[in-house]
N, C-alpha and C positions, 0 to 999 in steps of 0.2 A: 854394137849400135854405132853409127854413121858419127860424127861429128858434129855435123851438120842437125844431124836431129838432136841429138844431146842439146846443145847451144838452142835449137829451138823451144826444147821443154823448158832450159834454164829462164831463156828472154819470158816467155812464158807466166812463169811462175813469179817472176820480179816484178813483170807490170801487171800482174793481177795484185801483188801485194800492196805495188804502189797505189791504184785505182783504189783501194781500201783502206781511208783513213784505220787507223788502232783507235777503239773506242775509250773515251774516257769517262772513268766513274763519275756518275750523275753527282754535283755536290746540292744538299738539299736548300732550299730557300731559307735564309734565316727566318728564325723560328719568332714569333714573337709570347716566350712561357714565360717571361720575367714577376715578380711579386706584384709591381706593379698593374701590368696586362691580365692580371684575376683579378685585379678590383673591383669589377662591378660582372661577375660571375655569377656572384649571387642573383643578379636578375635575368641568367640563363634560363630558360627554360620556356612550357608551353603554360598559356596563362588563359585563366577567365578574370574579368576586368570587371567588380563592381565598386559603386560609390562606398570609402569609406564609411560603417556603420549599417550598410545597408544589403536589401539582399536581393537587387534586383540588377541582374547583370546590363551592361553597357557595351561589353567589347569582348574580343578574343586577341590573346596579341601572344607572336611568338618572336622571341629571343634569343639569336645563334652567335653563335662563338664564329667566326669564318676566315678566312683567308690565311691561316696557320696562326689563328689566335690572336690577331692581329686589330679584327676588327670585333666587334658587337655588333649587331645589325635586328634594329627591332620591324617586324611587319605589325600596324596596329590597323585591326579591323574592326571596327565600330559594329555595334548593330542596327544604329539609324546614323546616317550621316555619311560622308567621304570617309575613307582612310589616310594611311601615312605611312612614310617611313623613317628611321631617323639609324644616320649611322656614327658611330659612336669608335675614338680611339683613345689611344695614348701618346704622346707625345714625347719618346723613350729622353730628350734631354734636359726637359723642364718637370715631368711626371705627371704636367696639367694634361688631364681632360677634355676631351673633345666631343662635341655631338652636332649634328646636324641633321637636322629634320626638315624633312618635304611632305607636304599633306597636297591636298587635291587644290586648294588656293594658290596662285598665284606667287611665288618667292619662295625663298628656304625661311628659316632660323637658324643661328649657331649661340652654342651655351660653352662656358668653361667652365673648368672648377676641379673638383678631384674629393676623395677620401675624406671624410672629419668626423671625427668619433663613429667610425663605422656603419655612415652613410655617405652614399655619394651624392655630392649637391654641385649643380650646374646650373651657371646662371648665365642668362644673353636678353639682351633688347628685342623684343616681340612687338614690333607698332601694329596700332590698328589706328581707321579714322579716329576713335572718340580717346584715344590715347600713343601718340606719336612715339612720345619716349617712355611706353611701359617696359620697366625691367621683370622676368618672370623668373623666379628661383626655385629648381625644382628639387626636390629630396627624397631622394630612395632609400630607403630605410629597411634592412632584411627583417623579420620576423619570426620568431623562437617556432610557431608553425609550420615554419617553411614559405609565408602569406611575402610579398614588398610590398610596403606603402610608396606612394608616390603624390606625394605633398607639395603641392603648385599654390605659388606666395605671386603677388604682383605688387609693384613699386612704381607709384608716377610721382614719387618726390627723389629719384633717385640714388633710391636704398636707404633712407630717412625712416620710413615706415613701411609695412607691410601687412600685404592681407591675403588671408586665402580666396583662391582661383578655385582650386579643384585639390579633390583630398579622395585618391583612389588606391583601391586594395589590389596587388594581383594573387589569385591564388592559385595553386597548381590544379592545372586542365587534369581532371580524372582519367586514368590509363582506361580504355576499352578491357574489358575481358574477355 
């Protein structure tokens, strides 16, 4: 074989190698699995939504786990009315709670809070005209059923006193068979 051709297969082979970065192992997205980031797990899941005590349903609402477990992310679909959505994290250096909610009105809301006695309760200022500075605290509470309650207090003395909003049950949406 010529020289000449030798040296052409070598040059060859070298800038094909060159033109081809070496790939490097994908490294994964930190994960967010901490003890914290399952604290409000328990309201994973698909839901039928009626009034505490009652047995006439209100809503369907489903609750995923997303972004490498990072986020909560609830879809709440009413059966008369707008929906919403509200996304919910952790805040890995304080351990507080985070939630924000957008419904079909005009603005968000944001609540904070975290874990206490093995409910999670998040609380944020919800104005409306007939109440500017109402404080709204809400309480999810898992259930030996499998059921959350979710226990809605409102406050226009600014946390002085409270009263029940809304006092709803979710219970797990029935598997098709």
């Amino acid at each position: 074989m010529p020289t000449s051709l030798l040296l052409a297969f070598a040059l060859h082979a070298v800038t094909a190698q060159a033109a081809t970065p070496p790939t490097l192992p994908a490294s994964p997205p930190p994960g967010c699995q901490s003890e914290a980031h399952g604290q409000f797990d328990f309201w994973v899941g698909e839901w039928e939504v009626f009034p505490n005590g009652r047995d006439t349903k209100v809503a369907d609402s489903r609750i995923e786990r997303k972004h490498g477990g990072c986020a909560v992310l609830e879809n709440w679909m009413p059966l008369r009315g707008a929906g919403g959505t509200s996304l919910n994290h952790v805040d890995p250096a304080s351990g507080m709670w985070h939630q924000k909610w957008v419904g079909s009105a005009p603005g968000a809301v944001e609540f904070s809070g975290g874990l206490a006695e093995g409910s999670m309760v998040l609380t944020g200022n919800w104005p409306t005209p007939v109440a500017p500075h109402q404080l709204i605290r809400m309480t999810y509470t898992p259930n030996n059923d499998g059921s959350v309650r979710q226990h809605g207090e409102s406050s226009t003395d600014h946390g002085l006193s409270w009263q029940t909003s809304f006092d709803l049950l979710y219970r797990p949406k029935a598997t098709p068979e």
